[in-house]
N, C-alpha and C positions, 0 to 999 in steps of 0.2 A: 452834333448835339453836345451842350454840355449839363452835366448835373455837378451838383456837390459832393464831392469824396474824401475820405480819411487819407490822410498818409501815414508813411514810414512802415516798421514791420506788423503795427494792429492793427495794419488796411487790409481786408480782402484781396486788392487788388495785387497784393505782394505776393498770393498763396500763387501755388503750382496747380491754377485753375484749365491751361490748357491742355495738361498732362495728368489731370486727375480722372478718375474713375467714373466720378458720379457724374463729370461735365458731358450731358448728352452727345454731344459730338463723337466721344471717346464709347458709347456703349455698341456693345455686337452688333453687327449688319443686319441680321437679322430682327432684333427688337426696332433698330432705326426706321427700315422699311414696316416695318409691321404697324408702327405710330401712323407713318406717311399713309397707308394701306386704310387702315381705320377710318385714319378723319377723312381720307377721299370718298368710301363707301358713305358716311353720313355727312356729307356735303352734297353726294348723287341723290341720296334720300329725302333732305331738306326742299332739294330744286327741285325735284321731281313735281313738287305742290305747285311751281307755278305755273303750271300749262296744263297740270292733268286734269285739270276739271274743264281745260277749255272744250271739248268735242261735246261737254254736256251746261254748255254756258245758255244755251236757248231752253233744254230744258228745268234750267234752276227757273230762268226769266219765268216760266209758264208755273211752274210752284208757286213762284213767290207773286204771281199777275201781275208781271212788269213789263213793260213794251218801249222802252226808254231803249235804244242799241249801244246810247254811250254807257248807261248802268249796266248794260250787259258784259261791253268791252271789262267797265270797272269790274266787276265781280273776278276778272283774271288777274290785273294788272295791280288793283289796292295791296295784295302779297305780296307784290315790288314795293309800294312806297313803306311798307316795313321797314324794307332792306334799305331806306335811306335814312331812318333813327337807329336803328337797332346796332350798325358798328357805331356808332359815333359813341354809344355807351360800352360795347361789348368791348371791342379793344384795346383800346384804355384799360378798363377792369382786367386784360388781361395781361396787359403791359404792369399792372401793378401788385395785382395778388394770383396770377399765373395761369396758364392757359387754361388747366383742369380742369377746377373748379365751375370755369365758365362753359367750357362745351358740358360737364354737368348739369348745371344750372337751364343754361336756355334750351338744351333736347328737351328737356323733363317740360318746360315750360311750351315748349314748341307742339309738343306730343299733347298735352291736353288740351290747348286749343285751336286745336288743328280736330280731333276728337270733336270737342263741340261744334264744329263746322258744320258737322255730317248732322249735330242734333236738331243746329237752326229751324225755328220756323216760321222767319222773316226775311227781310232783306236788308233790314236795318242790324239785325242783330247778326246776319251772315259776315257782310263787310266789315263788323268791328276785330269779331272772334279773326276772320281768316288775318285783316290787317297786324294782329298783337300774336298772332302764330309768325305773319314774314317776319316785327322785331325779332322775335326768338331764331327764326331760323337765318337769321344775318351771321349769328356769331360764329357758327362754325365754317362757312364760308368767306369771313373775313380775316377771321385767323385762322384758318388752317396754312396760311402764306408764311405767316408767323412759325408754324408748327415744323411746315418743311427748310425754312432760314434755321431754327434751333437745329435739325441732328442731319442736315446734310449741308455737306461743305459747298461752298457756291459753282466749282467744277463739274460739279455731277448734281446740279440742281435742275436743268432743263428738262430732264427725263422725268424727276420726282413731278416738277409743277405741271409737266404734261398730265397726270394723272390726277393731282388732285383738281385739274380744273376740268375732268370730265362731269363732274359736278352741275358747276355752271355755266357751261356752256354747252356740254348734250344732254343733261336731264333734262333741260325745257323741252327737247325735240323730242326722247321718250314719252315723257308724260304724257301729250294727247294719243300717242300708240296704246299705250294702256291703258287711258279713260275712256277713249271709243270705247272700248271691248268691254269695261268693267260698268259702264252707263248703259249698255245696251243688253245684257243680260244680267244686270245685278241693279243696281242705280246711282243716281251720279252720288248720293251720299258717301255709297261704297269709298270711291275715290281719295276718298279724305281717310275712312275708316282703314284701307289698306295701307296706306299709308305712314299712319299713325301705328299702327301695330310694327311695320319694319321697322320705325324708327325707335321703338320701344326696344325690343332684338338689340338694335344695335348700341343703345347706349348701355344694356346690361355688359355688353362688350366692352364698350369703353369703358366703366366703373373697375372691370375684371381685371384690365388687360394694358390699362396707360397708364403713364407715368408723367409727372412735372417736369416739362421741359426748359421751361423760359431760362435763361441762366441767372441773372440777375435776383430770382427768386426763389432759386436752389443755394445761391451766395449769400441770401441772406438767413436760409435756416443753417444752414452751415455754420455763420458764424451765432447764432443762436446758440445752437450745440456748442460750440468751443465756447462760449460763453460761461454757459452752464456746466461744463465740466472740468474748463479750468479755473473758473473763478476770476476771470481777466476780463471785469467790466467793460473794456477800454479797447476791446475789439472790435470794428466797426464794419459795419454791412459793405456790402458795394456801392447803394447808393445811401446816402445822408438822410433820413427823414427825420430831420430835427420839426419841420411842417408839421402842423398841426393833419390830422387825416383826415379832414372836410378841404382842408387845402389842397393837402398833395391831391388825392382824388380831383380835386376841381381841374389843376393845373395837367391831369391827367385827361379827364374828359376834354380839354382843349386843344388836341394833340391835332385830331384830326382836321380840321377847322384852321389851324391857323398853318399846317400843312397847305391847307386846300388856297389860301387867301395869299402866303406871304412864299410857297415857294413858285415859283414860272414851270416847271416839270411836272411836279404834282395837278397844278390848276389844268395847264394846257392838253395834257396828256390826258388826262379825266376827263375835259369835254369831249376830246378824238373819241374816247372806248366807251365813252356814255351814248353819243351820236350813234356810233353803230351799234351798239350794246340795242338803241332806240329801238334801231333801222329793222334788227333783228325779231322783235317783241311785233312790230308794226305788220310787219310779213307775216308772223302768227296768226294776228288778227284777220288776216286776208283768208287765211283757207277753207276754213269753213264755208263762205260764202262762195267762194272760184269754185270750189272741189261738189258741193253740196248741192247749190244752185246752178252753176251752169252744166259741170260736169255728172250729174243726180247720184252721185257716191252715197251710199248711205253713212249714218253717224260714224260706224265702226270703222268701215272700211276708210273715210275721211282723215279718221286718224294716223293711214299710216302714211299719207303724203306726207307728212312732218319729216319721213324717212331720209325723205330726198335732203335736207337740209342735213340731217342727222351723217349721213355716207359722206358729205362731204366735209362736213366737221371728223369724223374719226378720220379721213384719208388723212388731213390736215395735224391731228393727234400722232399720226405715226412718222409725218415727214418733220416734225417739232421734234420730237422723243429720238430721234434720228440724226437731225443735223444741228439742234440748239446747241449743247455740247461739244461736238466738234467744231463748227464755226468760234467759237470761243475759245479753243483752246488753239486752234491755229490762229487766230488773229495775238491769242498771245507770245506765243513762238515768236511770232515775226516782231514782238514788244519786251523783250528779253522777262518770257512769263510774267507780264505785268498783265491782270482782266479787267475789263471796266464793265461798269452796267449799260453802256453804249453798245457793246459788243453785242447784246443780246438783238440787236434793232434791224441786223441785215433781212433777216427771212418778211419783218414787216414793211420794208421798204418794197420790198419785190410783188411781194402779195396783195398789196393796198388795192391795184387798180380792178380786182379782179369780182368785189361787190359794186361798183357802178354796173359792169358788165352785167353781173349777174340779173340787178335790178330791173335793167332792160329788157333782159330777154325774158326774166318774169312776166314782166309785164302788159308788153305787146302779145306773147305769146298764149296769157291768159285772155286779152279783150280780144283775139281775134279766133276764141276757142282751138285752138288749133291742137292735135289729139294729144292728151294728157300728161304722156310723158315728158313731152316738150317741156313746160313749165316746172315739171317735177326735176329734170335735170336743171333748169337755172338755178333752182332753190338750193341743188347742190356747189354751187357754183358762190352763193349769197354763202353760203356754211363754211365752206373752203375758206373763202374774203375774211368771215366774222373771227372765226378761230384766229389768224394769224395779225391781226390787231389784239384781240383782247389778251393771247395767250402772253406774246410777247410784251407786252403790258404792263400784267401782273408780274412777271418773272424781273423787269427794269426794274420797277418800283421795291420787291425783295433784296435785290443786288445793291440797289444805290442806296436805301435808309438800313441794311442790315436787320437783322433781328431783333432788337431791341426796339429797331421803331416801323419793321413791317410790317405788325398788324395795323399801326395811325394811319399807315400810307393807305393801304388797301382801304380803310374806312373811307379816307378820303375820297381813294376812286370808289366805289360802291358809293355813296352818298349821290352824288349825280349820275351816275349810271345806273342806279336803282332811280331815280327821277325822272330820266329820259324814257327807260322800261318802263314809269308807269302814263305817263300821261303822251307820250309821243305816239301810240295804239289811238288813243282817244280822236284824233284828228282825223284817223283812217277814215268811218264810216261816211262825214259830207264830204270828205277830201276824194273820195272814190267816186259817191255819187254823183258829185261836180265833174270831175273829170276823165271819170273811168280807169281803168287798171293801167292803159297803156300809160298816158299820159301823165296820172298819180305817180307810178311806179318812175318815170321817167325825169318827175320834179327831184325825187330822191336820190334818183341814180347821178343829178348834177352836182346834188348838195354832197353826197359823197366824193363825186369828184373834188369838188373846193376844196375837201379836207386833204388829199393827197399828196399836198408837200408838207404834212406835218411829221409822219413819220422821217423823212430825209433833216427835217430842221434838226429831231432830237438828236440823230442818227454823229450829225455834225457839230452841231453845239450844246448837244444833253450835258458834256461835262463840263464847259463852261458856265451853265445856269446853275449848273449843281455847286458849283463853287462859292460862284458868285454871288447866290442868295441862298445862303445855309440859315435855314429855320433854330434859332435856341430855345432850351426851353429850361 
């Protein structure tokens, strides 16, 4: 990346920023993880909306008299296509006037209409309220990636981004465990309204208790302040904004985008984790109907097959929090402690083959009703696969664009993996009835295959692409 900077001794860039106090990296362990902590709880909060209301999707349909099954699917999945606007603004804004302000701004804005969802008494007016709740709730799951680059050093990052991506990758699976139960003795409005209230809780938290991490944006009230109190005009921020600020803004909102189009890592990498990302959302859509319909699970009880996906996602949370970290630090050992963002890619090489599998045994196991559990373990089996593509991922794309530009990356990936979340569901219902579960299930478990050597491509050539096509801006 390059920007415009001052030189000589009225540059920033000359102060004693890596051994200064206020440079988040340098604050107590304690505050560091308590940041990381935070934005992980309201990242789990935000995602939790986009499956909780699935267990009660047939009952909104009968509210609102709709009989349409892909409006039904949509009622789930339009909260994803949020998540494909929502960083491509949030990001940006947060790459330029700091994370803070932004996870203030969109909770507040997430929370009230998320709130209205519950008040809807259409379906027209359902679909827009929930859709302009996913923008809102993009921002803190696309930079929280951002959040944990600022105050934890890239060594001991595996562990942090294990956590914050319990978020987006096990709220989906909670959420129908706790809308079953909150539809079935309260109503599906509930869902939204319980919701809306944690996330209230916890942004009064985040107001309390965070702080401005970004660096670049602490660098330049700093030199504000020397500014202002030594009278030395000629002190210059970190970065240049001689731009007018419709400009710079523009050239910020473009971040993600030309990420997405002009690097091969970014592009290639984002269709892999949006594919499964799909693959994931698509199986959602399957349960209720396997669980409901053949196996006559009631609503609540429906909810907690999600579990089975959910066990193997957290077993997958604990073997990541476990060996990301060390595989990287011995791979550096043997590289006279040099780390690359390649390092991060062994455990997703290994793990790849294990959602085709999954998919099949889902699958067959479901068309040939065979007793419950069966299916319920493949699912774990799909969750295991899902984590260890998307976790390692997110943690590459931190590593390789650093802090200053891992909230663009993440937008980037989120932009088509919120895409694939929303409309790859949609194909389910004629795609099932056409072919049934075995067979369905069996077309994807190929198409996952395909993808299989792409984790080993990055694995091998990540840092040549990275080289070779560096994005300016």
């Amino acid at each position: 990346m390059s920007s415009e900077r001052g030189s000589g001794g009225n540059d920033t860039d000359s102060w004693d920023w890596p051994e200064d106090p206020a440079n988040p990296m340098n604050w107590p362990k304690w505050k560091r993880l308590s940041h990381v902590a935070i934005v992980s709880v309201i990242v789990f909060i935000v995602n939790l909306s986009t499956t909780i209301s699935a267990p009660a999707s047939g009952v909104i349909m009968n509210d609102f008299h709709q009989k349409n099954a892909i409006i039904g699917t949509f009622t789930i999945s339009i909260f994803l296509l949020g998540f494909t606007l929502g960083p491509l603004v949030m990001a940006p804004l947060s790459e330029l006037y700091g994370r803070l302000i932004v996870y203030h701004l969109s909770i507040a804005t997430f929370i009230a209409f998320l709130l209205a969802c519950g008040w809807s008494q259409s379906i027209v007016s359902f679909l827009i309220l929930r859709f302009i709740a996913g923008c809102a709730a993009s921002s803190p799951s696309t930079i929280g990636g951002g959040t944990v680059a600022d105050v934890i050093p890239v060594q001991e990052r595996g562990a942090a981004m294990a956590v914050t991506a319990l978020g987006p990758i096990l709220a989906p699976v909670i959420g129908p465990v706790l809308g079953g139960f909150i539809t079935e003795n309260l109503s599906w409005r509930w869902t939204f309204w319980i919701v809306g209230i944690a996330a209230g809780i916890w942004l009064v938290v985040a107001v309390i208790f965070m702080r401005e991490t970004y660096a670049p944006v602490l660098l330049e009230r700093k030199a504000a302040r020397l500014r202002k109190t030594t009278g030395n005009g000629e002190l210059q921020e970190k970065v240049n904004r001689d731009l007018s600020p419709l400009t710079y803004l523009g050239r910020g909102l473009s971040r993600p985008l030309k990420l997405l189009v002009l690097s091969p890592v970014v592009l290639l990498l984002s269709i892999y984790v949006a594919f499964i990302f799909g693959l994931m959302f698509l199986c959602f859509s399957t349960y209720s109907a396997v669980f409901i319909e053949q196996y006559h699970f009631s609503v609540g009880v429906s909810g907690l097959t999600y579990l089975g996906q959910g066990t193997g996602m957290i077993i997958g949370l604990g073997l990541f929090a476990v060996f990301s970290d060390k595989i990287l630090k011995a791979r550096a050992a043997k590289h006279n402690g040099k780390m690359t963002p390649e390092d991060r890619l062994p455990l997703m090489v290994y793990f790849t083959p294990i959602v085709p599998v999954g998919f099949f045994w889902y699958g067959w196991t479901a068309q040939e009703k065979v007793q419950w559990m069966a299916p319920i373990c493949a699912t774990s089996f799909i969750g295991l696969g899902i984590l260890f593509v998307m976790l390692p991922a997110q943690i590459y794309l931190v590593d390789a664009f650093g802090s200053e530009m891992a909230a663009s990356a993440l937008a980037a990936n989120s932009l088509l993996r919120s895409l694939f979340g929303t409309f790859l569901p949609l194909a389910a219902p004629k795609l099932y009835a056409r072919l049934g579960y075995g067979w369905g299930n069996t077309v994807f478990g190929f198409l996952a295959l395909a993808f299989m050597p792409m984790p080993v491509l990055f694995y091998k050539y990540g840092a040549y692409l990275r080289n070779r096509f560096q994005v300016r801006f």
